[in-house]
LUMFI-419937 format. One record per residue (C-alpha): residue number from 1; residue in three letters; x, y, z. Coordinates in Angstrom, 1 decimal, padded with zeros to 4 digits. Example, Ala and Ser with C-alpha at 12.3 -4.5 7.8 and 13.67 -1.06 7.14 Angstrom:
// LUMFI-419937
+-----+---------+--------+--------+--------+
: num : residuo :     px :     py :     pz :
+-----+---------+--------+--------+--------+
:   1 :     ALA :  012.3 : -004.5 :  007.8 :
:   2 :     SER :  013.7 : -001.1 :  007.1 :
+-----+---------+--------+--------+--------+
This chain:
// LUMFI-419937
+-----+---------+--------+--------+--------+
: num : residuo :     px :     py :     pz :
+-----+---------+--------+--------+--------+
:   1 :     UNK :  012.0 :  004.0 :  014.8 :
:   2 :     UNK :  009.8 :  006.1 :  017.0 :
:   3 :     UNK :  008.2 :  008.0 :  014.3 :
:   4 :     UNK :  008.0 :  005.7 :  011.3 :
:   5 :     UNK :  005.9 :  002.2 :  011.0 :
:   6 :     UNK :  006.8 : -000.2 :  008.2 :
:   7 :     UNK :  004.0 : -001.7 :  006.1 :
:   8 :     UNK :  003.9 : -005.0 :  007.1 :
:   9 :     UNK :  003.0 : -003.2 :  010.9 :
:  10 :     UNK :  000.3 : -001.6 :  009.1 :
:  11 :     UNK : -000.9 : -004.8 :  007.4 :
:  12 :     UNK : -001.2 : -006.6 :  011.1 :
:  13 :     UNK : -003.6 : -003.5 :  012.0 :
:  14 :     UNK : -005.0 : -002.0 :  009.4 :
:  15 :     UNK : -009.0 : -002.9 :  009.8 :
:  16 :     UNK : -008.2 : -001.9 :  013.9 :
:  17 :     UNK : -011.0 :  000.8 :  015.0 :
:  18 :     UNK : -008.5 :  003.3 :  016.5 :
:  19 :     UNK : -006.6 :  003.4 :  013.3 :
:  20 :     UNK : -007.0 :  006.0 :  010.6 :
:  21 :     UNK : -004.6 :  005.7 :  007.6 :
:  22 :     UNK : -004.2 :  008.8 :  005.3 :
:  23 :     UNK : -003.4 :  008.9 :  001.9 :
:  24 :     UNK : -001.3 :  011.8 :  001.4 :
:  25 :     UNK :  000.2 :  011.5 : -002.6 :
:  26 :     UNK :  000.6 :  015.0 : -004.0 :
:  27 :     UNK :  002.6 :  015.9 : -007.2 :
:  28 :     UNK :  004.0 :  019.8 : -006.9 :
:  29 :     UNK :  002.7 :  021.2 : -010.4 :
:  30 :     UNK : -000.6 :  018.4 : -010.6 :
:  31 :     UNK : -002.7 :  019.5 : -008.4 :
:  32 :     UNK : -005.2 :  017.3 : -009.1 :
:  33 :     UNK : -002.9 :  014.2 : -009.4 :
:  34 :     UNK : -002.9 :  012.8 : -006.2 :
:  35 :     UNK : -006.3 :  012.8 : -005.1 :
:  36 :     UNK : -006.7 :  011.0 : -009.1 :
:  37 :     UNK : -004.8 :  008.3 : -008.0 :
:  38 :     UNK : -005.9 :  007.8 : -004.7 :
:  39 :     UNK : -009.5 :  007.3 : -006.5 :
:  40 :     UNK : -008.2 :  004.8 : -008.7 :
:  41 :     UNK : -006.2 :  002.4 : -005.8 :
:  42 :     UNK : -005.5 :  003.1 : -002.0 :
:  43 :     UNK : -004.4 :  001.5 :  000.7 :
:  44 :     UNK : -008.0 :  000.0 :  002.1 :
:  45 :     UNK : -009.5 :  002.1 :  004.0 :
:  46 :     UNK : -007.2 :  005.5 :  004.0 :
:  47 :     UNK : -008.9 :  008.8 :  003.8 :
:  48 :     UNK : -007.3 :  011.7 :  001.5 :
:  49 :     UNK : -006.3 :  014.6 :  002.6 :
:  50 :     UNK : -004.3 :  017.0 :  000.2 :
:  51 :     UNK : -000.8 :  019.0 :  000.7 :
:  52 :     UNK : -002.7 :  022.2 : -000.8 :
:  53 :     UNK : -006.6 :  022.0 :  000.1 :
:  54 :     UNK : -006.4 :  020.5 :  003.3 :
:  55 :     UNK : -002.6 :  020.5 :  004.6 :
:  56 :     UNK : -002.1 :  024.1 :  003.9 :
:  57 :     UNK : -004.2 :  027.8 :  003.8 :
:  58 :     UNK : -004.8 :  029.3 :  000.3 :
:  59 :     UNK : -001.0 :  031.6 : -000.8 :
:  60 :     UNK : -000.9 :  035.3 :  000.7 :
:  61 :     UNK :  002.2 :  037.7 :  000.2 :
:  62 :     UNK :  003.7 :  036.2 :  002.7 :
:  63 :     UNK :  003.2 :  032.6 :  004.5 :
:  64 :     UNK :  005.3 :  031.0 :  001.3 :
:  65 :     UNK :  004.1 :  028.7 : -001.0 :
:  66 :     UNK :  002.1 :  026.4 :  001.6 :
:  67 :     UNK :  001.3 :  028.6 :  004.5 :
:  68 :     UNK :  000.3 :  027.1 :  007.7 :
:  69 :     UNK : -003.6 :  026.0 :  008.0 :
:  70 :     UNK : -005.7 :  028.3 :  009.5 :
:  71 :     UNK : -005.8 :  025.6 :  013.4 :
:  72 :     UNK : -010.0 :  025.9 :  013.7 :
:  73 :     UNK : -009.7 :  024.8 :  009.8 :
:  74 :     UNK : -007.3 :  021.7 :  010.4 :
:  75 :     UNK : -008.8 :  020.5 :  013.4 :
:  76 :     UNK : -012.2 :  020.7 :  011.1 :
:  77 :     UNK : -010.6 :  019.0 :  008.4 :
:  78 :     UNK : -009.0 :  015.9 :  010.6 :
:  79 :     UNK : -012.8 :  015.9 :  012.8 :
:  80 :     UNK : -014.4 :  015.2 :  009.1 :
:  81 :     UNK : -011.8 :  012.9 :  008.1 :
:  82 :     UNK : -012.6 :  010.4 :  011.4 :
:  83 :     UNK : -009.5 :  012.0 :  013.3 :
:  84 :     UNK : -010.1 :  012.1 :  017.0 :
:  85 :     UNK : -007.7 :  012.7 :  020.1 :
:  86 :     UNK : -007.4 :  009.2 :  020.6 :
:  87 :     UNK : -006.8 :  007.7 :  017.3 :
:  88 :     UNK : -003.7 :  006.3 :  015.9 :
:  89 :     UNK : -002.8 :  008.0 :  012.6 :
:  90 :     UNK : -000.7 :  006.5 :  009.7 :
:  91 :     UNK :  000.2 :  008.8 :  006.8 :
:  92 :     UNK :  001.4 :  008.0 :  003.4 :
:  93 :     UNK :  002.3 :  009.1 :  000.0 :
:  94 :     UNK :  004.9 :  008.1 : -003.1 :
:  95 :     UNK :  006.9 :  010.9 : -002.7 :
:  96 :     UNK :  009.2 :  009.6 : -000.4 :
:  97 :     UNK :  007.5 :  010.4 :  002.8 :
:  98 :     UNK :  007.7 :  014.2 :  002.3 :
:  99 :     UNK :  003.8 :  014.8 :  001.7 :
: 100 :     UNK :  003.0 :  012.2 :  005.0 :
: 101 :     UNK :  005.8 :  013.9 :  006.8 :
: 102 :     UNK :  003.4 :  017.3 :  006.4 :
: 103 :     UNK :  000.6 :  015.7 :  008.1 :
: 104 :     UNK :  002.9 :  013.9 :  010.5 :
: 105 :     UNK :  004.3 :  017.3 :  011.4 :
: 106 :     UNK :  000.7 :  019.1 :  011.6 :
: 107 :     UNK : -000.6 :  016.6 :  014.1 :
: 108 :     UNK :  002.5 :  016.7 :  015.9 :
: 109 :     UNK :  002.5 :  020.8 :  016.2 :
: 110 :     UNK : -001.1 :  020.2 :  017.4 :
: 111 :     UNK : -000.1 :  017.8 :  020.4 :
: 112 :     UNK : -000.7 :  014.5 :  018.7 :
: 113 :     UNK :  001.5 :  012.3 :  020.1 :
: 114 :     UNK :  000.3 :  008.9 :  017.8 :
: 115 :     UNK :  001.2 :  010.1 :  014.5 :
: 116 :     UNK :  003.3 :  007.9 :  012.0 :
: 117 :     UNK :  005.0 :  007.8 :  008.6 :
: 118 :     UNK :  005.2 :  004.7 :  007.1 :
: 119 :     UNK :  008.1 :  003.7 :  005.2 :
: 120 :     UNK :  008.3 :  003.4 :  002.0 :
: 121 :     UNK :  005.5 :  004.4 :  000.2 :
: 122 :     UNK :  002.8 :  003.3 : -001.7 :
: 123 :     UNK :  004.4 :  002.3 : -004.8 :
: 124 :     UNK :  005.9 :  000.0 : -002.4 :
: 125 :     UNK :  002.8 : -001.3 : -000.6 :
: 126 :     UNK :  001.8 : -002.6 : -004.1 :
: 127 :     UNK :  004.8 : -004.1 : -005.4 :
: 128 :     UNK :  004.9 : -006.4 : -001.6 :
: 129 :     UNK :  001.5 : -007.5 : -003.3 :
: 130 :     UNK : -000.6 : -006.1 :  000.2 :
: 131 :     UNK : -004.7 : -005.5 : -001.0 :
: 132 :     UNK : -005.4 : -002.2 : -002.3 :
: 133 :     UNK : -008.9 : -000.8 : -003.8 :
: 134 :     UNK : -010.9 :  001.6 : -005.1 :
: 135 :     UNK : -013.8 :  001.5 : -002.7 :
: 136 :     UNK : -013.9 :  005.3 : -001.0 :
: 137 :     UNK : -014.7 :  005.1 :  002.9 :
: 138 :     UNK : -016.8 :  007.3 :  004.5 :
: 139 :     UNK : -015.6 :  008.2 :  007.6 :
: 140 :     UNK : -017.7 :  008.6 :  010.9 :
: 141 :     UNK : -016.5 :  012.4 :  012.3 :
: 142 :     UNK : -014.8 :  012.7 :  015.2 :
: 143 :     UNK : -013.8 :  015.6 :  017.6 :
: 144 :     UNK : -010.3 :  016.9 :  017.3 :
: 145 :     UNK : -009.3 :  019.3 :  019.5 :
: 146 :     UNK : -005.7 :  020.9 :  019.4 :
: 147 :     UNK : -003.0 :  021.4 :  022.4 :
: 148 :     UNK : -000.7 :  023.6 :  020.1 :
: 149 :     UNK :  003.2 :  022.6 :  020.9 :
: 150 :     UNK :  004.5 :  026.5 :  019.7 :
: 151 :     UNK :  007.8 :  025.7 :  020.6 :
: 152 :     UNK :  007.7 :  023.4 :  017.4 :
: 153 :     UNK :  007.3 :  026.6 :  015.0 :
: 154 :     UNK :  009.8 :  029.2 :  014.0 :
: 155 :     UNK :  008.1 :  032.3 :  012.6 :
: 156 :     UNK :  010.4 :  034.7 :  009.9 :
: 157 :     UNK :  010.7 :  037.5 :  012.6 :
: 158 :     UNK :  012.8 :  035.1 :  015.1 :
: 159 :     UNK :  014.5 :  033.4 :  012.3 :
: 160 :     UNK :  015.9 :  036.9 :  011.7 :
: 161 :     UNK :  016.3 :  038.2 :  014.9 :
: 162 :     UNK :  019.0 :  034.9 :  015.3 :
: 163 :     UNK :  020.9 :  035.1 :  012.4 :
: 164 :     UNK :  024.5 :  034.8 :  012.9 :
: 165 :     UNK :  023.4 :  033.5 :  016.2 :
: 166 :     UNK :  025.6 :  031.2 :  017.9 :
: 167 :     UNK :  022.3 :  029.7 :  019.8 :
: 168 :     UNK :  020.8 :  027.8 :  016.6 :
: 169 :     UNK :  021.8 :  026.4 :  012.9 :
: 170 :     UNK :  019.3 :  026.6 :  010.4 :
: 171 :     UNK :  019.0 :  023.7 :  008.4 :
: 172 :     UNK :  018.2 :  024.3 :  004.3 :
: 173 :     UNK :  016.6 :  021.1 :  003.0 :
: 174 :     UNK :  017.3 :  021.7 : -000.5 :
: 175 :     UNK :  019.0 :  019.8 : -002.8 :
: 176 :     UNK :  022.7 :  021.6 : -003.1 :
: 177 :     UNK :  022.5 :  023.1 : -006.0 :
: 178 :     UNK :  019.1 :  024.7 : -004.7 :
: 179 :     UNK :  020.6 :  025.9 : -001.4 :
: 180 :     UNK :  023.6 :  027.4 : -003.4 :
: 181 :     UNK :  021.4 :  029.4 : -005.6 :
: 182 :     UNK :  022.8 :  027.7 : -009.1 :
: 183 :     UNK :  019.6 :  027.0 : -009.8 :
: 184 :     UNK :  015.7 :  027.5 : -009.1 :
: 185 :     UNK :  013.1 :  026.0 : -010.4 :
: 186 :     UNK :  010.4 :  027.3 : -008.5 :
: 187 :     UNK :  010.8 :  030.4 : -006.5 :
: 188 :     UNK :  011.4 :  033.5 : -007.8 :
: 189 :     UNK :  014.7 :  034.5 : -005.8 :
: 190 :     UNK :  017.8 :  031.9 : -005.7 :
: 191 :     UNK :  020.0 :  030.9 : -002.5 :
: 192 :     UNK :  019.3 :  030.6 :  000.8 :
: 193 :     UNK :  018.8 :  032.2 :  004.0 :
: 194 :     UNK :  022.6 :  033.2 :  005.2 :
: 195 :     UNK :  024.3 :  031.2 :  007.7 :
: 196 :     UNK :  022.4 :  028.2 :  006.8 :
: 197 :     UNK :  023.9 :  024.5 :  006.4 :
: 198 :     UNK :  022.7 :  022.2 :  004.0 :
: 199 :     UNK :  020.8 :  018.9 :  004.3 :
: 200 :     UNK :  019.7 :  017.6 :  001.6 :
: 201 :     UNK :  016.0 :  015.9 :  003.0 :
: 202 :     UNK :  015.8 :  012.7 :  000.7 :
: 203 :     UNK :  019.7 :  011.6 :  002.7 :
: 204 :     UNK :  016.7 :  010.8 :  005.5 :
: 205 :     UNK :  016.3 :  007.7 :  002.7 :
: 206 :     UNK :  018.5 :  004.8 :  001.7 :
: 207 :     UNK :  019.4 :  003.6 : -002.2 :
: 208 :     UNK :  015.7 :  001.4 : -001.2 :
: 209 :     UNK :  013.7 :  004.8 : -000.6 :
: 210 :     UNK :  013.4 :  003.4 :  002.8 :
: 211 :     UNK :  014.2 :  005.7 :  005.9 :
: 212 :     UNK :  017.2 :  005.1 :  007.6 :
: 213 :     UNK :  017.5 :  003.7 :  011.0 :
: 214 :     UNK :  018.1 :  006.0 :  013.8 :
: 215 :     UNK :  021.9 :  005.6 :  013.6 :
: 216 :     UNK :  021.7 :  005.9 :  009.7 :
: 217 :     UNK :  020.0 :  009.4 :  010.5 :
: 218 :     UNK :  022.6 :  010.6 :  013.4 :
: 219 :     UNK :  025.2 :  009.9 :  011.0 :
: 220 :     UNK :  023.9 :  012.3 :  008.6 :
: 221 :     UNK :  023.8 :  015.4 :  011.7 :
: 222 :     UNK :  027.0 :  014.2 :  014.0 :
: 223 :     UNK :  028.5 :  017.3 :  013.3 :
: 224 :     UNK :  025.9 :  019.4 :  015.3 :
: 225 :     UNK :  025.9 :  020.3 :  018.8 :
: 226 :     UNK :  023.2 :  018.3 :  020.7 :
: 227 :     UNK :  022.4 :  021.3 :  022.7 :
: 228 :     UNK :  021.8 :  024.2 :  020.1 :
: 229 :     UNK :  018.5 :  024.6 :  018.8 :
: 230 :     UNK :  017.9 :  023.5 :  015.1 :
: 231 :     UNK :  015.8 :  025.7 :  013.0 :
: 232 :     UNK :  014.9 :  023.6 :  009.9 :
: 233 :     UNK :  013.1 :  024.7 :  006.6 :
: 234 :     UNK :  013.2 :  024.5 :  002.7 :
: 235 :     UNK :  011.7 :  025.6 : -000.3 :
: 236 :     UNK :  008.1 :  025.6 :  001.3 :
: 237 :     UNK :  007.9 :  024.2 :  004.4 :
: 238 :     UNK :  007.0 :  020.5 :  003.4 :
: 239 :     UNK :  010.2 :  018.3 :  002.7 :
: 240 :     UNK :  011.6 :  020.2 :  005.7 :
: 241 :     UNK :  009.3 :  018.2 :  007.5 :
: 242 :     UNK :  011.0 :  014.9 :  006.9 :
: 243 :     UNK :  014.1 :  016.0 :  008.3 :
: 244 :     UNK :  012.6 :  017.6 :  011.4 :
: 245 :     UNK :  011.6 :  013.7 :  011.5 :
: 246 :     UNK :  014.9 :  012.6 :  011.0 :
: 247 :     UNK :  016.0 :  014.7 :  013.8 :
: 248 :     UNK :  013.9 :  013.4 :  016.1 :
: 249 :     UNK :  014.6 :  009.6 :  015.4 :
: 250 :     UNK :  018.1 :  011.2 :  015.5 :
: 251 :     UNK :  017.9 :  012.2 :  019.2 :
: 252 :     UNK :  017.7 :  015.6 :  019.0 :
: 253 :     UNK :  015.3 :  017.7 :  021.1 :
: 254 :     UNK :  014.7 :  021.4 :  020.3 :
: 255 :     UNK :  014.5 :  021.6 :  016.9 :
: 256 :     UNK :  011.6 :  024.0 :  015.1 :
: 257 :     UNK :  010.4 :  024.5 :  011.8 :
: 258 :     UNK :  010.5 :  027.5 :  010.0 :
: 259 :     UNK :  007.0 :  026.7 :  007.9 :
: 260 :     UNK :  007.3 :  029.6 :  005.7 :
: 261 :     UNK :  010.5 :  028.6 :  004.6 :
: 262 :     UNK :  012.3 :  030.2 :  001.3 :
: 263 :     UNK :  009.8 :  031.3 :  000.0 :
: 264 :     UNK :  007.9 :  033.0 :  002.4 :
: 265 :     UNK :  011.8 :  034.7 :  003.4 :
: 266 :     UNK :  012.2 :  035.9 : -000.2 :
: 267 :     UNK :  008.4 :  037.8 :  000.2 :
: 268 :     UNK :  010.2 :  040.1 :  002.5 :
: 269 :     UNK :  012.7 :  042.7 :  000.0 :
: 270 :     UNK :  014.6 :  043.5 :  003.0 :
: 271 :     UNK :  015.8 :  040.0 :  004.2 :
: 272 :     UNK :  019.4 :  039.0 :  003.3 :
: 273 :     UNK :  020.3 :  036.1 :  000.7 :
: 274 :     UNK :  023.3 :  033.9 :  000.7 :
: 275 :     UNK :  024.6 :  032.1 : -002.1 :
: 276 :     UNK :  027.3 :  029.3 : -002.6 :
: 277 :     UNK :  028.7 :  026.8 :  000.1 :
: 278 :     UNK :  028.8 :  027.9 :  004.0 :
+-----+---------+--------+--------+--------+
């Protein structure tokens, strides 16, 4: 897989100097749980950056629930962290690769190429028996400066402008019952945006929590035309990000995310809402 390392491929090169790993483990609803346990054990050597003080700019009205970064911000944030233009970048979490997928998909939007998830997870990474610890790097700041890749964002204005449009499908990563509007657990408004198919983001991962090979992925979106643009979000704009990354490994080239996602659509009392199957 192009976009995804395994962890014995991080084990071989994880003391290498053009190597930053990032621990990315973020509960939604504890805040404060993920950078406790990357205190307590890590991955040696990761730095931590988390979904809502670093991956993402404080709530507004609109934006959703995890609004873009502010780009002068990020780039600050990955300079401090030891991120450079020239450094590989390995991101992690135990959520299934949805957190890491965030910061695989910021670095991406801000043209850098040598991002990677890798599979599996932490909880993973400790069950093979690799080294952890508890020791806190500091890392020597580098200079990141962004080449912003706009064609990889979809903003709420265009996702409107194109709906019912035979030029794109937009892609609700959701579980089911979410994109139905049965149930919602966290947003205020149920359903999704109309026209939308559904793809449920953990499908990216086998019964192992492991991602699926490229095939395994193409299986899961044969029934789209290679040609139309894919417009892909879900309740926030972060476990969207996994299956942009499926996507790709997937073969497909124009697909965006919509960052805002449901959230940020249901901020806006004029925009339509579908519920049930499509």
């Amino acid at each position: 897989m192009r976009n995804v390392v395994s962890m014995k491929w991080l084990l071989a090169r994880m003391y290498e100097p053009d190597l930053v790993i990032v621990d990315c483990r973020f509960q939604l609803g504890q805040p404060e749980s993920g950078r406790a346990a990357f205190e307590e054990s890590h991955i040696p050597g990761a730095v931590y950056l988390d979904l809502e003080k670093d991956l993402s700019a404080p709530v507004g009205e609109h934006g959703g629930r995890h609004p873009l970064p502010d780009i002068a911000t990020l780039t600050g944030t990955l300079s401090r962290a030891g991120i450079g233009n020239n450094v590989r970048v390995v991101a992690y979490d135990d959520q299934g690769g949805a957190m890491a997928s965030r910061l695989w998909w910021l670095l991406k939007y801000l043209g850098h190429e040598q991002a990677y998830v890798m599979d599996e997870g932490f909880s993973a990474w400790v069950k093979a028996g690799y080294p952890v610890s508890s020791e806190q790097k500091v890392p020597i700041p580098s200079q990141f400066l962004a080449t912003v890749q706009h064609n990889m964002l979809a903003e709420v204005d265009e996702v409107r402008e194109l709906l019912g449009s035979d030029r794109v499908t937009l892609v609700d990563s959701r579980e089911a019952p979410r994109y139905r509007g049965e149930v919602e657990p966290i947003d205020r408004v149920a359903g999704h945006i109309p026209g939308a198919i559904n793809r449920f983001w953990k499908d990216a991962l086998d019964e192992r929590g492991a991602w699926k090979d490229a095939a395994g992925q193409a299986a899961r979106f044969d029934d789209l035309p290679r040609d139309r643009e894919l417009i892909v979000y879900c309740g926030s704009g972060v476990t969207a990000c996994p299956n942009v990354l499926a996507l790709q490994e997937a073969g497909f080239q124009r697909v965006r995310l919509y960052a805002g996602s449901w959230s940020d659509w249901i901020s806006f009392s004029e925009n339509p809402i579908a519920t049930g199957d499509e």
